[in-house]
C-alpha positions as CSV (number, residue, x, y, z in Angstrom):
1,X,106.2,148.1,108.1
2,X,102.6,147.6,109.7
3,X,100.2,150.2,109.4
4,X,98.8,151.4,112.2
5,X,95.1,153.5,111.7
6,X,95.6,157.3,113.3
7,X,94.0,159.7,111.1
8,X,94.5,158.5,107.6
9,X,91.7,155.6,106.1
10,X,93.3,152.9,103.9
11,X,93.9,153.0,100.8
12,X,90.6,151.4,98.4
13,X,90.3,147.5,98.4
14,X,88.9,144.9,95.7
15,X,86.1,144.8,97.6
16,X,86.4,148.2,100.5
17,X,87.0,148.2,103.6
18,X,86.1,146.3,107.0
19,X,86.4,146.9,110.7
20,X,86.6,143.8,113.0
21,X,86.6,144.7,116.7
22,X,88.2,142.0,119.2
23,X,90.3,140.7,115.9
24,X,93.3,140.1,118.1
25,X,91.5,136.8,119.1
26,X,88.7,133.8,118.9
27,X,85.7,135.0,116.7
28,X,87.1,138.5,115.7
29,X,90.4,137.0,114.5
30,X,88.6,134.5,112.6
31,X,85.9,136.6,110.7
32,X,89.2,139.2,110.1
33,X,91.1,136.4,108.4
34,X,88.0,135.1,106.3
35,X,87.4,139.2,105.4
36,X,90.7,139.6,103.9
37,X,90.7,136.7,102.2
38,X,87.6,137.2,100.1
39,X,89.4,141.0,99.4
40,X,88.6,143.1,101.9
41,X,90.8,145.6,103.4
42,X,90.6,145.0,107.1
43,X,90.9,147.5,110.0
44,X,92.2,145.2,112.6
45,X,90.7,146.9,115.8
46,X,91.3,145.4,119.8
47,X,93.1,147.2,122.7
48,X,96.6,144.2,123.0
49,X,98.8,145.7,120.1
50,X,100.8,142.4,119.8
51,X,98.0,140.0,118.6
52,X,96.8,142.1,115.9
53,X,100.1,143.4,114.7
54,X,101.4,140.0,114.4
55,X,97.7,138.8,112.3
56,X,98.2,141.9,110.2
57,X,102.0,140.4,109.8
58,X,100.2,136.9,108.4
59,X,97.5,138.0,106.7
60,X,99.4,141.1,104.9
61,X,100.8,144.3,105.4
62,X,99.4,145.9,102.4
63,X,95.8,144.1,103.0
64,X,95.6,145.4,107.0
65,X,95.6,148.4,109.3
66,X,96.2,147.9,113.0
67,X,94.2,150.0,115.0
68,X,95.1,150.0,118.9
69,X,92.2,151.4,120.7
70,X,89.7,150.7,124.0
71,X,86.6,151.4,122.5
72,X,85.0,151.8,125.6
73,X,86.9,155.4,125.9
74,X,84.8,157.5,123.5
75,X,87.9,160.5,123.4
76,X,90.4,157.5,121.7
77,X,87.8,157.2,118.6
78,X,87.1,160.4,116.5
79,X,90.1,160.7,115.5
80,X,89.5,157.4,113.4
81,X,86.2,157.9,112.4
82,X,86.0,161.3,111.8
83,X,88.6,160.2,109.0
84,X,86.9,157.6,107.5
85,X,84.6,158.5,104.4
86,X,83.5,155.2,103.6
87,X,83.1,151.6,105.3
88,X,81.2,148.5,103.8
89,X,81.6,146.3,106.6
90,X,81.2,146.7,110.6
91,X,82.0,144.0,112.7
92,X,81.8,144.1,116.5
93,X,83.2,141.6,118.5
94,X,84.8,142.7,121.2
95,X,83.3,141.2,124.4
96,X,83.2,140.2,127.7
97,X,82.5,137.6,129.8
98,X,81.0,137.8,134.2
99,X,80.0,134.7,135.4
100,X,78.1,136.5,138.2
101,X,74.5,137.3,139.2
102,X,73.0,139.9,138.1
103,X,71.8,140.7,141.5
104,X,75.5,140.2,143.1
105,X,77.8,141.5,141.0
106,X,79.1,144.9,142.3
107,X,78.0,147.7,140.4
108,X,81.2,149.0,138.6
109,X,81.6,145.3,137.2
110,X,77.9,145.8,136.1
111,X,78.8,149.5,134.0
112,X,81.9,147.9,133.3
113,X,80.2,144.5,131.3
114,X,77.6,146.7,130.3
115,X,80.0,149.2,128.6
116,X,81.7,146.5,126.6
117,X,78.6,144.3,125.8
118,X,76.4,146.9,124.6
119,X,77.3,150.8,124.6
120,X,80.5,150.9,123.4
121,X,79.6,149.0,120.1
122,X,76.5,151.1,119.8
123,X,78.4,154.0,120.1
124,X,81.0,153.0,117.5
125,X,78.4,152.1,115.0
126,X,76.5,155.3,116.0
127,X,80.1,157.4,114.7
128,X,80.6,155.3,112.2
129,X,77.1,155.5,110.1
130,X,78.2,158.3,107.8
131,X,80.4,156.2,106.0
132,X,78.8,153.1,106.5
133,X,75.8,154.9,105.2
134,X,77.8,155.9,102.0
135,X,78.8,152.8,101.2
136,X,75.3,150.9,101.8
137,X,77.2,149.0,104.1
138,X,76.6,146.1,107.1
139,X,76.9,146.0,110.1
140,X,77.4,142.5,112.2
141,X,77.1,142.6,116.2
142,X,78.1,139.2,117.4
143,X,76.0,138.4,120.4
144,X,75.3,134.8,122.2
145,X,72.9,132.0,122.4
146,X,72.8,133.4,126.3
147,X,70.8,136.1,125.4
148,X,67.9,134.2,124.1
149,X,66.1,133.1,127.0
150,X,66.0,133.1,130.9
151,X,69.6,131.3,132.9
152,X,69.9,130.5,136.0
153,X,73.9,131.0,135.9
154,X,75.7,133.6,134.0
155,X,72.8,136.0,134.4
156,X,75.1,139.0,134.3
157,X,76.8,138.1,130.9
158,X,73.3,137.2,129.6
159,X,71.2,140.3,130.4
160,X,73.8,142.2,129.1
161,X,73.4,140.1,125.7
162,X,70.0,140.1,125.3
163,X,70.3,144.7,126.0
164,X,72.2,144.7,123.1
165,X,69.9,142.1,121.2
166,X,67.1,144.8,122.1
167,X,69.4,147.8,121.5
168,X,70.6,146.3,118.2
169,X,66.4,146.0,117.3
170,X,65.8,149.8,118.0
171,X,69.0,150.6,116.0
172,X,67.6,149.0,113.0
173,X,64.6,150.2,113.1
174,X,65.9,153.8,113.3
175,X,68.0,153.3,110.5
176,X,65.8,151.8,108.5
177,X,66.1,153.4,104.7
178,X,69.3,154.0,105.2
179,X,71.1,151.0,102.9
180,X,72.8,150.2,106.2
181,X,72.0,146.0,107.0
182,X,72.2,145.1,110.3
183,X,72.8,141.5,111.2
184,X,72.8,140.1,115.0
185,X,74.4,136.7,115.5
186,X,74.5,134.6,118.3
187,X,76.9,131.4,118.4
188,X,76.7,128.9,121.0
189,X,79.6,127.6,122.8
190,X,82.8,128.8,120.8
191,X,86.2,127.2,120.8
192,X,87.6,130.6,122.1
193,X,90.3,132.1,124.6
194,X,86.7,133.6,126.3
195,X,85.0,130.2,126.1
196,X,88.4,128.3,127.8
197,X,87.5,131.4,131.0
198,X,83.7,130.7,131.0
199,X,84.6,126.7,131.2
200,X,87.0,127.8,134.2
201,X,84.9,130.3,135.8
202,X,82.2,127.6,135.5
203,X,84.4,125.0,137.6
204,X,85.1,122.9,134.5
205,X,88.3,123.6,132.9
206,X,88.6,119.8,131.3
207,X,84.7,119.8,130.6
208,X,84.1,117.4,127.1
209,X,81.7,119.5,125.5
210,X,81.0,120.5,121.7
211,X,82.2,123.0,120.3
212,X,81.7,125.4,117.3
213,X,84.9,126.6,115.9
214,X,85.4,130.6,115.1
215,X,85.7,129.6,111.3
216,X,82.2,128.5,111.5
217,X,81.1,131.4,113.1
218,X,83.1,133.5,110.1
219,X,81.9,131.5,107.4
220,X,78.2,132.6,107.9
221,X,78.5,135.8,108.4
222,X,80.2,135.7,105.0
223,X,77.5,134.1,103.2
224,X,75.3,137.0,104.6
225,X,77.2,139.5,103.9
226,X,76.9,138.1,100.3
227,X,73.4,137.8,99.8
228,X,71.9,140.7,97.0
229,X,71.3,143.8,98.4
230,X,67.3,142.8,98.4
231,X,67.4,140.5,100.9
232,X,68.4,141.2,104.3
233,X,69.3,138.9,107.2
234,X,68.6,139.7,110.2
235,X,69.2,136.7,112.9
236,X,71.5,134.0,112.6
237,X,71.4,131.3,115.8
238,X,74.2,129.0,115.2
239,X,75.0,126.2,117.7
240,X,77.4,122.6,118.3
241,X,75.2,120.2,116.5
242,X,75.4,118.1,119.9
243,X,74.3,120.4,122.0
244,X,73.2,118.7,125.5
245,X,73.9,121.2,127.6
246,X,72.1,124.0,125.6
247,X,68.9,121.9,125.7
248,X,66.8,124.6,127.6
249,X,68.2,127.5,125.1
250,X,66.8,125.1,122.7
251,X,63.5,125.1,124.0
252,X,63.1,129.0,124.3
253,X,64.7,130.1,121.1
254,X,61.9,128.4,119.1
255,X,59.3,130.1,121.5
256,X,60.9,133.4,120.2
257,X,61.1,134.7,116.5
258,X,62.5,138.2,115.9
259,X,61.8,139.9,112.4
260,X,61.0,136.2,110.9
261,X,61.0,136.7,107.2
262,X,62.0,140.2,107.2
């Protein structure tokens, strides 16, 4: 029988406990897998029921909890994280994707990408640093190559990146001395259900372009999350190694260099 997260944490793991939001697909799913397979006991968290129930299904009954929840609906979360005394890993990726303007978009579709790019996770991890905090634990946001310099298109998805790049800055800072690691990575074009809608939205459905895989996107975050507790890593920029039509994030990612060597 699947366990579904109400009130009652999971039982203790080889190596404790993570949280992946948006594991029901893409980069969530992947980093879930690659979490429960180096021993973690993984809080499968996304609002579509049927994806993650049937990952937990795959991955193990005994190694998952399903948690069904919106987390852009603050009531639907205390109830979870009031009961959870310890966490060792956080990750948020949830998303979502408006290939409008900035200046165009209507303003409830503003809140609304706003919401799910940057306050809900903030607010989640803001609940959640008790236990986080006992555990000396991490906390990954998964952001975008979008937020690292000025576009043209896609404005709207990328200011809302680069708030939560700055948000995710402030949050560090405030929690600094805390044990707490906070990590903010940004992939570039991401073999994902979301990337399949931006190459749509975008006019392109067919477009031959490279692409990272989730996998990769999992597999350094692990490598992080397994460096000795002296070293912290901040930033991670991963991108397609043939990356021609990211040639101008290119150019204004190495004209910016947050916490370099921190």
């Amino acid at each position: 029988m699947i366990q579904e997260m109400k009130s009652v944490p999971p039982a203790p793991h080889r190596h404790g406990t993570a949280l992946v939001t948006g594991a029901g697909s893409g980069i969530g799913r992947a980093i879930a897998i690659a979490l429960c397979n180096a021993g973690y006991h993984v809080i499968l968290a996304g609002r579509r029921r049927v994806p993650l129930s049937a990952l937990a299904s795959q991955l193990g009954e005994d190694r998952t909890t399903v948690w069904p929840v919106d987390i852009t609906q603050p009531a639907a979360l205390p109830s979870f994280t009031d009961g959870l005394c310890s966490l060792d890993i956080l990750v948020h990726s949830a998303g979502m994707f408006d290939s409008g303007k900035l200046a165009d978009i209507p303003p409830d579709s503003k809140e609304l990408l706003y919401r799910v790019n940057v306050s809900a996770p903030l607010h989640l991890s803001g609940l959640l640093l008790p236990a986080l905090r006992k555990a000396r634990g991490q906390i990954v946001f998964i952001n975008s190559t979008a937020s690292l310099g000025a576009r043209v298109t896609q404005d709207a998805y990328a200011a809302s990146k680069h708030a939560l790049r700055q948000e995710v800055a402030h949050f560090r800072e405030r929690n600094r001395g805390s044990g707490i690691r906070v990590l903010n990575v940004y992939p570039g074009r991401t073999a994902t259900p979301m990337q399949s809608e931006v190459l749509r939205q975008e006019g392109r459905p067919d477009a031959d372009i490279s692409l990272l895989q989730p996998e990769d996107i999992a597999t350094v975050i692990l490598d992080s999350i397994a460096m000795p507790r002296r070293a912290e890593v901040t930033d991670i920029v991963i991108r397609p190694a043939e990356h021609a039509d990211d040639s101008r994030e290119v150019k204004d990612r190495h004209e910016w260099r947050p916490d370099a060597g921190s």
